[in-house]
C-alpha positions as CSV (number, residue, x, y, z in Angstrom):
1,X,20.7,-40.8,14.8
2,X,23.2,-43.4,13.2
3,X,26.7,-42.5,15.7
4,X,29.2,-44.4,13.1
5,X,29.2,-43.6,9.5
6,X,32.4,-44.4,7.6
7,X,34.5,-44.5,10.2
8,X,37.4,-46.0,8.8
9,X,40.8,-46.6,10.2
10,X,44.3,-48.3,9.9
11,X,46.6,-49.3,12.5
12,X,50.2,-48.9,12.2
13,X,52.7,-51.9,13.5
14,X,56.3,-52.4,12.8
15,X,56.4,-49.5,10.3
16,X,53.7,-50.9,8.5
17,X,49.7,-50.3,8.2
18,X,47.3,-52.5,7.9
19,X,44.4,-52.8,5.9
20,X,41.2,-50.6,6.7
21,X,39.3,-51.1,9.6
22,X,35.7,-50.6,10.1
23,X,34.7,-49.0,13.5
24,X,31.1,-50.2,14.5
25,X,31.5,-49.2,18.5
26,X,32.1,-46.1,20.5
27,X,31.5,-42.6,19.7
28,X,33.3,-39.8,17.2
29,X,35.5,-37.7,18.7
30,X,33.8,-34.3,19.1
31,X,30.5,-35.6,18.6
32,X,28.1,-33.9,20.9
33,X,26.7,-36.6,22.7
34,X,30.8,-37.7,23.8
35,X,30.9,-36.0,27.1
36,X,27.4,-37.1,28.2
37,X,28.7,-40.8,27.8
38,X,31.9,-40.3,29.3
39,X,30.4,-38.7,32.6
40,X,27.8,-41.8,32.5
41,X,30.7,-43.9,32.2
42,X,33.3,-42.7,35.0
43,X,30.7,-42.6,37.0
44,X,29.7,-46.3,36.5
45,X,33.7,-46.9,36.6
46,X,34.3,-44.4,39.8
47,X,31.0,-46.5,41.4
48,X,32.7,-50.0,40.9
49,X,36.0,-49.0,42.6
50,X,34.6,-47.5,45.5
51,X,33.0,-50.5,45.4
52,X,36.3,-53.2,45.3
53,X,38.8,-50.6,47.2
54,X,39.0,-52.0,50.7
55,X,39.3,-49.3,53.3
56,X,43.2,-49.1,54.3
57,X,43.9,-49.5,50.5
58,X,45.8,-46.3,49.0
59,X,48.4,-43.7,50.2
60,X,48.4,-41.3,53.0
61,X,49.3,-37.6,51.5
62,X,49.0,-34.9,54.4
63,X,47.1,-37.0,56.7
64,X,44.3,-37.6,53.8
65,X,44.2,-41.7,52.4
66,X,43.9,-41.9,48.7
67,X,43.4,-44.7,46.6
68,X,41.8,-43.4,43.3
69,X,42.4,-39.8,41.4
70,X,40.3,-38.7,38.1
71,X,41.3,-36.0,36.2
72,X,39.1,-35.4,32.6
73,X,40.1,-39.1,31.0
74,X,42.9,-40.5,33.3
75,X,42.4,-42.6,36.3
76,X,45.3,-43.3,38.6
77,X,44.7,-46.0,41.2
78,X,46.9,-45.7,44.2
79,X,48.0,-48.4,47.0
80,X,50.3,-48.9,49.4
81,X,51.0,-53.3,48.5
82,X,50.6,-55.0,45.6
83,X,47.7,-57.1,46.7
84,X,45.9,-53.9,47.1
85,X,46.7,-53.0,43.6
86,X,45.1,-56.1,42.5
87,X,42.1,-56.3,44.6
């Protein structure tokens, strides 16, 4: 099953576009196989920053420490320094 056929694109910069791109990477959106590779994604991303977050890092809302929130495709990280941001 070929996941890129003519997928072709332009990009738009200082009120101009450029020439056509070819997209070679990725999936189509609304392509039935989309969802199953985001989940296997978010999880592999959700995995590494439990990973890296060192305990401590994140807010305290209501008693309750966050430091990562996922909702559908956005990812907020949360700390309380800017060195925990980084880490």
């Amino acid at each position: 099953m070929r996941l890129h056929e003519l997928v072709l694109s332009k990009l738009c910069y200082a009120h101009d576009l450029s020439d056509l791109i070819t997209s070679t990477i990725g999936v189509k959106q609304g392509h039935p196989l989309s969802p199953t590779f985001f989940g296997i994604y978010i999880d592999e991303l959700m995995s590494f920053f439990r990973e890296h977050i060192y305990e401590g890092d994140g807010c305290i809302l209501h008693h309750v420490l966050i430091s990562l929130l996922l909702f559908t495709d956005d990812v907020i990280l949360l700390a309380s320094s800017c060195e925990g941001l980084q880490r």
